[in-house]
C-alpha positions as a LaTeX table, in Angstrom:
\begin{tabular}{lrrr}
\hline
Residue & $x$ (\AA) & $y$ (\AA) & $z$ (\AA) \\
\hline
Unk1 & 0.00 & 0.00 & 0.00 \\
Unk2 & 1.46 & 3.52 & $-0.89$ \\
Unk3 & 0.28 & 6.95 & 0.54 \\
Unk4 & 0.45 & 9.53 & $-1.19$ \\
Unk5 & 2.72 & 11.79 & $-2.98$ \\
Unk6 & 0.71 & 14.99 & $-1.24$ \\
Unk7 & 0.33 & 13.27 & 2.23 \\
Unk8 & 4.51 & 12.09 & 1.98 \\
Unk9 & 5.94 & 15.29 & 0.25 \\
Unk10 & 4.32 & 17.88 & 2.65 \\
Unk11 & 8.08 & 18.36 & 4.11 \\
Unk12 & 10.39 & 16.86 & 1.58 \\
Unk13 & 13.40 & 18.08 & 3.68 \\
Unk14 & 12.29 & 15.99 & 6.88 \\
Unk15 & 11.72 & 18.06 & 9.70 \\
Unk16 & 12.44 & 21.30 & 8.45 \\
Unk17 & 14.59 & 22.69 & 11.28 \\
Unk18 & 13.00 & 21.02 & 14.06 \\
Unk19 & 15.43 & 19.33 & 15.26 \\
Unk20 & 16.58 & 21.47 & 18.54 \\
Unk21 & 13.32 & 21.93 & 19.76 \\
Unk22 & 12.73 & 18.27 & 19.30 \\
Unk23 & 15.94 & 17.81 & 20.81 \\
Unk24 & 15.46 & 20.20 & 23.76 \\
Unk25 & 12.19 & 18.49 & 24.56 \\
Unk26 & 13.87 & 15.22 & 25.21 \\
Unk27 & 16.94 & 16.89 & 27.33 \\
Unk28 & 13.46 & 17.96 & 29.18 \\
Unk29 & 12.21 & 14.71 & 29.54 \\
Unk30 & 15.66 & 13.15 & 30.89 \\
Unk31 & 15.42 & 15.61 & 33.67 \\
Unk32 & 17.30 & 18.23 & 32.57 \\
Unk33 & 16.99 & 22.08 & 33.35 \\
Unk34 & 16.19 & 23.28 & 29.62 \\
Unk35 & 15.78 & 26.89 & 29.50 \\
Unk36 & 12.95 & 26.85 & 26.35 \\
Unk37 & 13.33 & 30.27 & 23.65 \\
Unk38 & 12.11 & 27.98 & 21.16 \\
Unk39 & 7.92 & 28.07 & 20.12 \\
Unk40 & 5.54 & 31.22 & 20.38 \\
Unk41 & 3.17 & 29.98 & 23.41 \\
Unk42 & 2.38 & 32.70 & 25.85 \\
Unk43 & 4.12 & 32.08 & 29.69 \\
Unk44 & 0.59 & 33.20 & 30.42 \\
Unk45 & $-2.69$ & 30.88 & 30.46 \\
Unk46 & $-5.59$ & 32.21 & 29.44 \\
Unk47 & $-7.67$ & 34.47 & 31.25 \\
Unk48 & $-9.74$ & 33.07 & 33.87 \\
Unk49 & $-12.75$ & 35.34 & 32.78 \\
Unk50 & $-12.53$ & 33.86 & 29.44 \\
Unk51 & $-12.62$ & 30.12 & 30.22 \\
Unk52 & $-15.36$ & 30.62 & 32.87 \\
Unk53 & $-17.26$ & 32.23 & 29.57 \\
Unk54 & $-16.63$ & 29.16 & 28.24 \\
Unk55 & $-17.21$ & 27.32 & 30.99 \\
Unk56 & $-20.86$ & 28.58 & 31.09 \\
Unk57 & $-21.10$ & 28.23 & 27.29 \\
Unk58 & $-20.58$ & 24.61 & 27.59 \\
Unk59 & $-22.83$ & 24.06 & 31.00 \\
Unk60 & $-25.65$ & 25.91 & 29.35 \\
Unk61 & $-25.96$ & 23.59 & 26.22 \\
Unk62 & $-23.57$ & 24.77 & 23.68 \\
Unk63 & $-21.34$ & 21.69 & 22.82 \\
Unk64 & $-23.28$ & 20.61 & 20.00 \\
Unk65 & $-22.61$ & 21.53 & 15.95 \\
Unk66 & $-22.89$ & 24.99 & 15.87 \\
Unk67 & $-22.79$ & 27.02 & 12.50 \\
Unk68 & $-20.20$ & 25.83 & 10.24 \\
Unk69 & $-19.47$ & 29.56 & 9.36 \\
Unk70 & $-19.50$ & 30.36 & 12.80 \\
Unk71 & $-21.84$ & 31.85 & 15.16 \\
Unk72 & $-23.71$ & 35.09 & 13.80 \\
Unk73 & $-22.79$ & 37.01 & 17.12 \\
Unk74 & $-18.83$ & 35.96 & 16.80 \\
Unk75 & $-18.90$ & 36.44 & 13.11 \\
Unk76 & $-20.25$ & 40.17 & 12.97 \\
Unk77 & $-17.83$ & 41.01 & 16.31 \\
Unk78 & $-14.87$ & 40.11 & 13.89 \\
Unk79 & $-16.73$ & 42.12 & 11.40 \\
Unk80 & $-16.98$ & 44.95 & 13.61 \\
Unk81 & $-13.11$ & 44.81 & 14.96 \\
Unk82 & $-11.63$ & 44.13 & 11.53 \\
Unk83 & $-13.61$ & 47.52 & 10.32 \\
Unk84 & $-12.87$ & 49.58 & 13.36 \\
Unk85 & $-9.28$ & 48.99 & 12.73 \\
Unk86 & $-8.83$ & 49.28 & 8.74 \\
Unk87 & $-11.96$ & 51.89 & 8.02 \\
Unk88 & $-12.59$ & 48.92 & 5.17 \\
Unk89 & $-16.00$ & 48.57 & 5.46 \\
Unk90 & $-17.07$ & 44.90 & 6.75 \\
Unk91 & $-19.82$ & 42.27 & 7.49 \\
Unk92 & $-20.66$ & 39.12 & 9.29 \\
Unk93 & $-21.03$ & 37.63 & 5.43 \\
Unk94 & $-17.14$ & 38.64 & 4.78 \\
Unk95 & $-15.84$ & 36.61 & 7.78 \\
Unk96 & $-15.65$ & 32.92 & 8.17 \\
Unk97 & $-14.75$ & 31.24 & 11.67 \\
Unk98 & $-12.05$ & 28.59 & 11.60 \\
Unk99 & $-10.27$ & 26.38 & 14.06 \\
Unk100 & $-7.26$ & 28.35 & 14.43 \\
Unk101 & $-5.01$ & 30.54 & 12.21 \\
Unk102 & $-3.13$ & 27.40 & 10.31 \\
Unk103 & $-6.43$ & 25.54 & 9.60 \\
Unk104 & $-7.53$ & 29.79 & 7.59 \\
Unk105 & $-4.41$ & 29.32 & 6.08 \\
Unk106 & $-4.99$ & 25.90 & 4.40 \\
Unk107 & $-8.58$ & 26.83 & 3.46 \\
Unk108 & $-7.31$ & 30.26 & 2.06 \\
Unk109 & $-5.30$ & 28.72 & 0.06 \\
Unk110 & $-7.64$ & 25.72 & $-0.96$ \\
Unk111 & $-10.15$ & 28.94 & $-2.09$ \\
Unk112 & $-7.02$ & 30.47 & $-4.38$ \\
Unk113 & $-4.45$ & 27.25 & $-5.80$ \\
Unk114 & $-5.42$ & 24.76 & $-8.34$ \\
Unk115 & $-2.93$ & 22.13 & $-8.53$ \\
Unk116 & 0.14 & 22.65 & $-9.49$ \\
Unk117 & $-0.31$ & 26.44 & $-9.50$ \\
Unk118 & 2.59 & 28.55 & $-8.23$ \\
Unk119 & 1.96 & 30.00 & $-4.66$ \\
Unk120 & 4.39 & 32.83 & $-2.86$ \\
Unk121 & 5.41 & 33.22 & 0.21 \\
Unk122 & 8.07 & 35.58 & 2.06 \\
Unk123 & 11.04 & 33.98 & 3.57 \\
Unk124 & 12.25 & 33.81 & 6.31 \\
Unk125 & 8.95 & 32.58 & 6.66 \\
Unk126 & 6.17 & 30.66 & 9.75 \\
Unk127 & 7.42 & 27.00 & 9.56 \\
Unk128 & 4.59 & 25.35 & 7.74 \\
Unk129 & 3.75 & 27.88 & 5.34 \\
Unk130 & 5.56 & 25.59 & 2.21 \\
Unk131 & 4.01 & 22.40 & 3.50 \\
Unk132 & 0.49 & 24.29 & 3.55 \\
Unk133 & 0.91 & 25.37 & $-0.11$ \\
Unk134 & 1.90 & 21.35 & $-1.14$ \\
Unk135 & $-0.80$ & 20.55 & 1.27 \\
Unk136 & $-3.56$ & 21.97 & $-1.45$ \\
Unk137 & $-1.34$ & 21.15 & $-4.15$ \\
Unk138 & 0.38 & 24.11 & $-4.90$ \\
Unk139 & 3.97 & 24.82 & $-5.80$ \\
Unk140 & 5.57 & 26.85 & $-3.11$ \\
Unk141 & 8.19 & 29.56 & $-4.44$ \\
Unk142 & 9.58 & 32.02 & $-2.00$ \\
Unk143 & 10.55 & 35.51 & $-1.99$ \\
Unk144 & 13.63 & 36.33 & $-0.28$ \\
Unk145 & 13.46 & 39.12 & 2.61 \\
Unk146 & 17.01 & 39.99 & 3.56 \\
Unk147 & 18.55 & 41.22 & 7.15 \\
Unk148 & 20.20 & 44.51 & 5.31 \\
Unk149 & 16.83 & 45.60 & 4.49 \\
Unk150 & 15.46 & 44.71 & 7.90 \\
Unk151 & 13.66 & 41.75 & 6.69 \\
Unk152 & 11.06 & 44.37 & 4.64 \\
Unk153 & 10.65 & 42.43 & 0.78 \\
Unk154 & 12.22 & 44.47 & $-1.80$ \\
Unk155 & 9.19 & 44.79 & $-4.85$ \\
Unk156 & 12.15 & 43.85 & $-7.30$ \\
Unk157 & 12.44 & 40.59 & $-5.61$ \\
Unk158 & 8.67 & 40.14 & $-5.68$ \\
Unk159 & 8.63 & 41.05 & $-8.96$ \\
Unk160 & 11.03 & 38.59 & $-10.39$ \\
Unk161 & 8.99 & 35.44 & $-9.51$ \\
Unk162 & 5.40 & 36.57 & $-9.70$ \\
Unk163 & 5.35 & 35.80 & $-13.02$ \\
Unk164 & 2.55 & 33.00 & $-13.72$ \\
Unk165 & 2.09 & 32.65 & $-10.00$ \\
Unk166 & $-1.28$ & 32.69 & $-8.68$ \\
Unk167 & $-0.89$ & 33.96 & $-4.83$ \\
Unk168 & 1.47 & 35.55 & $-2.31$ \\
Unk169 & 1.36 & 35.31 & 1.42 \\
Unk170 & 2.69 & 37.49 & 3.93 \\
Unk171 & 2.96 & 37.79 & 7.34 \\
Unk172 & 3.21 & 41.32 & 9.30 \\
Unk173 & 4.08 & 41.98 & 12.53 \\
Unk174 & 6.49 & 39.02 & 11.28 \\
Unk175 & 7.58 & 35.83 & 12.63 \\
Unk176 & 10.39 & 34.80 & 12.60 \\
Unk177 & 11.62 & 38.52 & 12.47 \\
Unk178 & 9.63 & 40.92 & 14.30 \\
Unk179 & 9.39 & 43.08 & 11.30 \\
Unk180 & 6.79 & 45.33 & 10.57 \\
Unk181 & 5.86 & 46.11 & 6.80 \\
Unk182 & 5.91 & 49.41 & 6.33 \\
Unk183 & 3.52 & 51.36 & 3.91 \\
Unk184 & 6.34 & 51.58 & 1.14 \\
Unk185 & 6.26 & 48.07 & 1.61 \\
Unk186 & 3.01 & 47.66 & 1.53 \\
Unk187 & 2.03 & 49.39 & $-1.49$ \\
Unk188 & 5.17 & 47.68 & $-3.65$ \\
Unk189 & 3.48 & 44.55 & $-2.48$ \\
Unk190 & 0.04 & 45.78 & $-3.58$ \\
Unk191 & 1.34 & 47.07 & $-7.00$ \\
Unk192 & 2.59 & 43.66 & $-7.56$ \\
Unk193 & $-1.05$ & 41.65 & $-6.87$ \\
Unk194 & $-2.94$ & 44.63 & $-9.17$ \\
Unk195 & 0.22 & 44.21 & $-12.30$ \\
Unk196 & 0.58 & 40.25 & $-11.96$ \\
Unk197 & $-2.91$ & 39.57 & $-10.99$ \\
Unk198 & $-2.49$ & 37.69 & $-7.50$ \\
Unk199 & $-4.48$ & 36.61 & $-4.58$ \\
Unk200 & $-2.79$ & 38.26 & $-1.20$ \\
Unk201 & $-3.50$ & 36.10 & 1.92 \\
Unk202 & $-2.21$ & 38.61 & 4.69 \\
Unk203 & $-1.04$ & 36.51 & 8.12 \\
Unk204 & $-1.90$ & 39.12 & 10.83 \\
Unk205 & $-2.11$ & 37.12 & 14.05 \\
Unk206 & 0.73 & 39.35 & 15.27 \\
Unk207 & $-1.69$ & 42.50 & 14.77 \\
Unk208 & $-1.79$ & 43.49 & 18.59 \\
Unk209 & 1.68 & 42.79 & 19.18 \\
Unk210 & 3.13 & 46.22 & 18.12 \\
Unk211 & 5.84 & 47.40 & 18.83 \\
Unk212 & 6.87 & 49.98 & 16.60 \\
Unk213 & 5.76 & 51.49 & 13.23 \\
Unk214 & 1.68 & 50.63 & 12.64 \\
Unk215 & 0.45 & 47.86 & 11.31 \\
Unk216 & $-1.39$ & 48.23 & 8.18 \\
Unk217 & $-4.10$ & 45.54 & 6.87 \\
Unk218 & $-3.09$ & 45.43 & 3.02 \\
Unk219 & $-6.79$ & 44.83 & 2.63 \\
Unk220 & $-7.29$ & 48.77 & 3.24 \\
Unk221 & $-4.89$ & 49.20 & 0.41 \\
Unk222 & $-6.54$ & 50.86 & $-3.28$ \\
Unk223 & $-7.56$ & 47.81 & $-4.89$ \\
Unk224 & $-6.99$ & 45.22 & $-2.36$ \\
Unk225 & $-10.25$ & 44.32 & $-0.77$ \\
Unk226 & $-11.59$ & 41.93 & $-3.64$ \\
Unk227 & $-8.53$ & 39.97 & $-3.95$ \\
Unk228 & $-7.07$ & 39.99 & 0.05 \\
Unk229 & $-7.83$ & 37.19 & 2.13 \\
Unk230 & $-7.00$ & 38.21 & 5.86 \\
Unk231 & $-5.84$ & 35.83 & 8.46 \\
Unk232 & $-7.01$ & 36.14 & 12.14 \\
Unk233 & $-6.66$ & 34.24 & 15.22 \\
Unk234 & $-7.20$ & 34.47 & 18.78 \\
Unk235 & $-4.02$ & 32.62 & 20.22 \\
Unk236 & $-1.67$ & 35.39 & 20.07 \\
Unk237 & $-4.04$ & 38.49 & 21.20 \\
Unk238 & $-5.40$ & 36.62 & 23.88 \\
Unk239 & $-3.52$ & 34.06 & 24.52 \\
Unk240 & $-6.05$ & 31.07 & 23.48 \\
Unk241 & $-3.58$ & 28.84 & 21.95 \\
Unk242 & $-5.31$ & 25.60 & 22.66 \\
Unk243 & $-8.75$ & 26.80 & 22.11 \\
Unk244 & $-8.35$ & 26.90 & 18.17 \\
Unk245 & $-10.28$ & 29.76 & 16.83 \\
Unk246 & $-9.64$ & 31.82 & 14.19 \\
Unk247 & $-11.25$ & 34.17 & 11.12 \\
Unk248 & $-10.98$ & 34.45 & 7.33 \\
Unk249 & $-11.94$ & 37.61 & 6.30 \\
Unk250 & $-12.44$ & 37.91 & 2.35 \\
Unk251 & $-14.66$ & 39.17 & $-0.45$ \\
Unk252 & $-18.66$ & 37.72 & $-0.36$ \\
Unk253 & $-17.97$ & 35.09 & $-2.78$ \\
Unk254 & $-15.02$ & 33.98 & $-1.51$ \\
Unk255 & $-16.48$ & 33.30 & 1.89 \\
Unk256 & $-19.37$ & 31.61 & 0.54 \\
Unk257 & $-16.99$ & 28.62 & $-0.75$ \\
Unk258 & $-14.98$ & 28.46 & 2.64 \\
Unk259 & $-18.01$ & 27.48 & 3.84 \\
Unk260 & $-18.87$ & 25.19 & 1.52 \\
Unk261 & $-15.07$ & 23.49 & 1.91 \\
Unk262 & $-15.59$ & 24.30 & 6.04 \\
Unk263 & $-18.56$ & 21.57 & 5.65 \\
Unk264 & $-16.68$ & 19.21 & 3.75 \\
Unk265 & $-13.85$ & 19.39 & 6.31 \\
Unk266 & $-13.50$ & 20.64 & 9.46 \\
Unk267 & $-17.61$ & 21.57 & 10.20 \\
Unk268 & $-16.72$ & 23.94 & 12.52 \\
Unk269 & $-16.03$ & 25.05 & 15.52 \\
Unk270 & $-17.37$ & 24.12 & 18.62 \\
Unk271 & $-19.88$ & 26.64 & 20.07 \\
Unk272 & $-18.94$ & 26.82 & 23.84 \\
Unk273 & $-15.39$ & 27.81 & 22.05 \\
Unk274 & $-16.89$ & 30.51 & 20.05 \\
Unk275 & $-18.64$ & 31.87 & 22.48 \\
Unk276 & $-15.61$ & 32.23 & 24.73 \\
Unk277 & $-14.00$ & 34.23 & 21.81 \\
Unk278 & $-16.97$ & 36.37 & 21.86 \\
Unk279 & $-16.75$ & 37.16 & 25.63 \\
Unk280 & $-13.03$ & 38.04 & 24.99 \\
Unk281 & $-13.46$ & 40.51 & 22.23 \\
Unk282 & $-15.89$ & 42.23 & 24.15 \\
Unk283 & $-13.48$ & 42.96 & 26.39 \\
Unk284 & $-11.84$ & 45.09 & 23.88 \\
Unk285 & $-8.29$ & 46.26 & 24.11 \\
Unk286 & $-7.40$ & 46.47 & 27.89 \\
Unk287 & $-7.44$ & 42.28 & 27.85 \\
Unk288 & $-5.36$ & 42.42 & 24.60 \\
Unk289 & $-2.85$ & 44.91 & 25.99 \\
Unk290 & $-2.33$ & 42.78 & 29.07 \\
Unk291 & $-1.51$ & 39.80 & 27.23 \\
Unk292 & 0.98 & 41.64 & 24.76 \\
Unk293 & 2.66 & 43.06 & 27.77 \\
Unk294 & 4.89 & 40.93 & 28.49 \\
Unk295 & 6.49 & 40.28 & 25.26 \\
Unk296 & 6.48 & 44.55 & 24.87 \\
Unk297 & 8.88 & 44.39 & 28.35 \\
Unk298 & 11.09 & 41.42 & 26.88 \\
Unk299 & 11.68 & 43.66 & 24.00 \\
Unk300 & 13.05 & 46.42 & 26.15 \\
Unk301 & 15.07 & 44.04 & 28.18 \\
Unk302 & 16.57 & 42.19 & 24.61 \\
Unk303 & 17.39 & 45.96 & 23.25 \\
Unk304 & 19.11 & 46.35 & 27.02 \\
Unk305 & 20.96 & 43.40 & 27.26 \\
Unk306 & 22.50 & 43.88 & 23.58 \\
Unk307 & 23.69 & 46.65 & 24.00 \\
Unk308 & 27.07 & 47.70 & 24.44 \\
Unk309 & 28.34 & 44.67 & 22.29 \\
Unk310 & 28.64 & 43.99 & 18.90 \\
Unk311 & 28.76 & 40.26 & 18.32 \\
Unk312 & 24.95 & 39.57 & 18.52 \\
Unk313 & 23.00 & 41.94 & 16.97 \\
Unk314 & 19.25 & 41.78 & 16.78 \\
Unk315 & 17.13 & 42.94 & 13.58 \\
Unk316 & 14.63 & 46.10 & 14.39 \\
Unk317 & 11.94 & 44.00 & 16.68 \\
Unk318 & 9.06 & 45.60 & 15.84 \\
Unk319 & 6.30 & 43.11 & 16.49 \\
Unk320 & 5.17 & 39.75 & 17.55 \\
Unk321 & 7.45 & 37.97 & 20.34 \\
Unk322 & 10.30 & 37.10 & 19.23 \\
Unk323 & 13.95 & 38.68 & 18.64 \\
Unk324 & 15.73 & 37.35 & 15.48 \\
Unk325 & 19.75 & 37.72 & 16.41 \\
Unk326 & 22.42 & 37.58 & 14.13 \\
Unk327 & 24.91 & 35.15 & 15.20 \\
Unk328 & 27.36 & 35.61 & 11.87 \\
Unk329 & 29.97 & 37.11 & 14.07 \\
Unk330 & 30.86 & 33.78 & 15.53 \\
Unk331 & 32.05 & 32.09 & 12.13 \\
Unk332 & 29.15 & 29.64 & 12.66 \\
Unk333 & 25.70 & 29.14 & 11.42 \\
Unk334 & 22.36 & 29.40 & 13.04 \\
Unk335 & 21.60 & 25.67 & 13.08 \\
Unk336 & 25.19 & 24.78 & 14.45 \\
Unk337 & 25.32 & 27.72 & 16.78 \\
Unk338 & 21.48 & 26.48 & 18.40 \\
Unk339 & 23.09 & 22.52 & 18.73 \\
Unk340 & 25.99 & 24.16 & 20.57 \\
Unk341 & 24.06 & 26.43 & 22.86 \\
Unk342 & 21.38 & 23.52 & 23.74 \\
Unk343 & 24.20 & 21.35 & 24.57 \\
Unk344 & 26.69 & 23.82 & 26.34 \\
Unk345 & 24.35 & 25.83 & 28.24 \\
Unk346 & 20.92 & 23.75 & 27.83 \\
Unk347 & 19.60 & 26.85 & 26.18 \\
Unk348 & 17.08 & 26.03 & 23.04 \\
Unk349 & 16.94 & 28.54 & 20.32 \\
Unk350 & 15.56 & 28.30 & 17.07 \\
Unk351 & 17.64 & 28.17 & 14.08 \\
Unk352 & 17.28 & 31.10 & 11.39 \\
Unk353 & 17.79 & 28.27 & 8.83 \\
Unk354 & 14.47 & 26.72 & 10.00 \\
Unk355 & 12.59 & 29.56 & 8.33 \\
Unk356 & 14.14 & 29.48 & 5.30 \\
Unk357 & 17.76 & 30.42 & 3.18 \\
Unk358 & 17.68 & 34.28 & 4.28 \\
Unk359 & 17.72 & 33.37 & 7.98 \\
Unk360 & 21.03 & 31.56 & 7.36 \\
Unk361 & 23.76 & 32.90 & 10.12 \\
Unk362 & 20.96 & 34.18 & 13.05 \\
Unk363 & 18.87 & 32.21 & 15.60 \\
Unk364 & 15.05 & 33.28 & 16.64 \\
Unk365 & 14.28 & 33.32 & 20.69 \\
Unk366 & 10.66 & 33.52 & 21.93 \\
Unk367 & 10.76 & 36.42 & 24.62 \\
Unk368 & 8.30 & 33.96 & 26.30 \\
Unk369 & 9.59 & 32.98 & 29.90 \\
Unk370 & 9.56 & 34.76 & 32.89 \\
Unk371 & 11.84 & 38.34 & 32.54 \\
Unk372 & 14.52 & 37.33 & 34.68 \\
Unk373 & 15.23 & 34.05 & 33.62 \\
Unk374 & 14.92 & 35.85 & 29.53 \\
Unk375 & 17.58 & 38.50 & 30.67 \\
Unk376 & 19.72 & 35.79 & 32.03 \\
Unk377 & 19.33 & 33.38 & 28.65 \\
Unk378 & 20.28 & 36.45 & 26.42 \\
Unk379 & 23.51 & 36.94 & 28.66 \\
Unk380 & 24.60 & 33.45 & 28.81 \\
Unk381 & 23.90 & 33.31 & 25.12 \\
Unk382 & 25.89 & 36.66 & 24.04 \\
Unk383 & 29.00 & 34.91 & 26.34 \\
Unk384 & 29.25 & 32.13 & 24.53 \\
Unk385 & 28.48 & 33.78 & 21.13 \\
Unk386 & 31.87 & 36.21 & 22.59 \\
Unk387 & 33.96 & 33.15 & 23.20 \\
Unk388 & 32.66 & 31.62 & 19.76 \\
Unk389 & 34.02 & 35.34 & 18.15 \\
Unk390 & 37.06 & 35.40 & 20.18 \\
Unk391 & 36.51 & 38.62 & 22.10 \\
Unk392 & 35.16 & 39.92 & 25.34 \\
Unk393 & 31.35 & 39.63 & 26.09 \\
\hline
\end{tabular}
């Protein structure tokens, strides 16, 4: 019996760069003191008020199917935020309810690939973005982002594969890199949809986590509306990883046939879950600035700790929660530099190489444990990046 090609070819490469955090797991699990920088889960659980909304959800009945496109009330609140924060004007009929962000990315691009069609992503890029594109039987192709430009995509680089592609995905506030697109950006990216006639799926689970610069929905761009698909979430902005529940938020038509695929696959999400999301939006943006609070003091204590050295240097963190460091001063590169740290010091970054070729020489930490124990991490690490270099930390 042979599976197939799809199913065995999602990550021809094996892993893809997973190895250290796999590796740091099992150092965990023999009873070692592993200090984690690794994935992008909150240090925080999720707000008591929320689950006991859920809580009551579920007690008073709400476990059964609900809507496939998602509750009316849930549907028109992400509606109502999504429009409050791009002036684009929006309904409950342009927003479909999904179990998580990764699960709107794989329908988004269901609604926008046939097979074999070329699909574009930025890189360094979110780990499974490639094997989502094979996953509906596109061709992934990526666009390089580079550090001397801050990790911003250059519209020349666009440019010189969109030809015959059919879609482009970005990701802003950015992770790996913390970048924020800037307008300039923006609009090159924009120009390049409108001249090579491509579908933009815009990744903005990262949109409360913002640091610097403003975060701009390319949606709200001239033109953009009838051929963005947005990307939402709720496990970043309020930390309800587990929960899976997410939005697309797209053109009529377009969310008509999500649904349609949302029957055939995932039917759902469940209601006492939706309802939970509802409560926490209501809460509007004093619950959402606690939860990005932590990762906005991290910042300030990775900028701190930096400075005054010159072997590690971080990229402008302007978002989201990590810090993307350049480790190139130490001759080595990212991947080698992360096996050497996990078993020197027992401290697990992520390689830069795990999101891609332009990540090459850096290492990605999640500023996602407590702010001592971070500050700590970031010394040890720039001391034995100084040692690597041959100089004084």
């Amino acid at each position: 019996m042979k599976l197939s090609h799809r199913i065995t070819h999602l990550t021809p490469s094996g892993s893809d760069g997973w190895e250290i955090f796999y590796k740091a797991r099992a150092l965990k699990a023999a009873g070692h003191d592993i200090t984690e920088l690794t994935i992008g889960e909150h240090d925080i659980r999720t707000h008591p008020s929320i689950l006991g909304a859920m809580n009551t959800a579920a007690l008073g009945g709400h476990t059964g199917y609900a809507m496939v496109p998602g509750i009316a009330e849930l549907r028109a609140a992400v509606a109502a935020r999504i429009e409050a924060r791009t002036a684009v004007p929006t309904t409950a009929d342009n927003i479909m309810i999904t179990p998580g962000g990764q699960s709107a990315l794989f329908a988004s691009h269901h609604a926008v690939l046939d097979e074999g069609d070329v699909a574009l992503f930025v890189d360094p890029y979110y780990a499974t973005y490639p094997g989502t594109i094979r996953g509906v039987g596109g061709v992934p192709k990526s666009v390089p982002a580079y550090p001397e430009n801050g990790f911003q995509p250059q519209a020349a680089d666009i440019a010189a594969v969109a030809e015959g592609a059919k879609s482009l995905l970005i990701n802003t506030p950015n992770n790996p890199t913390g970048a924020v697109y800037t307008r300039e950006t923006l609009e090159a990216i924009a120009q390049t949809c409108r001249d090579h006639d491509l579908w933009l799926i815009s990744d903005e689970v990262y949109d409360t986590q913002l640091w610097a610069g403003e975060h701009i929905s390319p949606r709200a761009l001239d033109g953009m509306a009838e051929r963005t698909l947005v990307v939402g979430s709720m496990s970043k902005s309020h930390a309800m990883t587990g929960s899976r529940v997410g939005w697309i938020c797209g053109p009529e038509a377009v969310i008509a046939h999500l649904i349609n695929l949302a029957t055939h696959t995932t039917y759902g999400v469940p209601g006492y879950i939706q309802e939970a999301a509802l409560f926490a939006l209501g809460e509007g943006a004093a619950l959402e600035d606690e939860v990005s609070a932590p990762f906005k003091r991290r910042r300030a204590i990775t900028e701190r700790v930096l400075a005054g050295q010159n072997v590690v240097k971080a990229s402008p963190i302007q978002g989201a929660m990590y810090a993307m460091l350049d480790v190139r001063a130490t001759g080595l590169s990212g991947e080698a530099f992360a096996h050497e740290l996990l078993e020197t010091h027992h401290i697990a970054t992520m390689p830069g190489e795990s999101f891609g070729k332009a990540g090459a020489g850096h290492v990605r930490v999640a500023m996602t444990i407590e702010d001592e124990r971070y500050a700590g991490a970031l010394e040890t690490l720039i001391a034995f990046a100084s040692t690597k270099a041959g100089v004084s930390a």
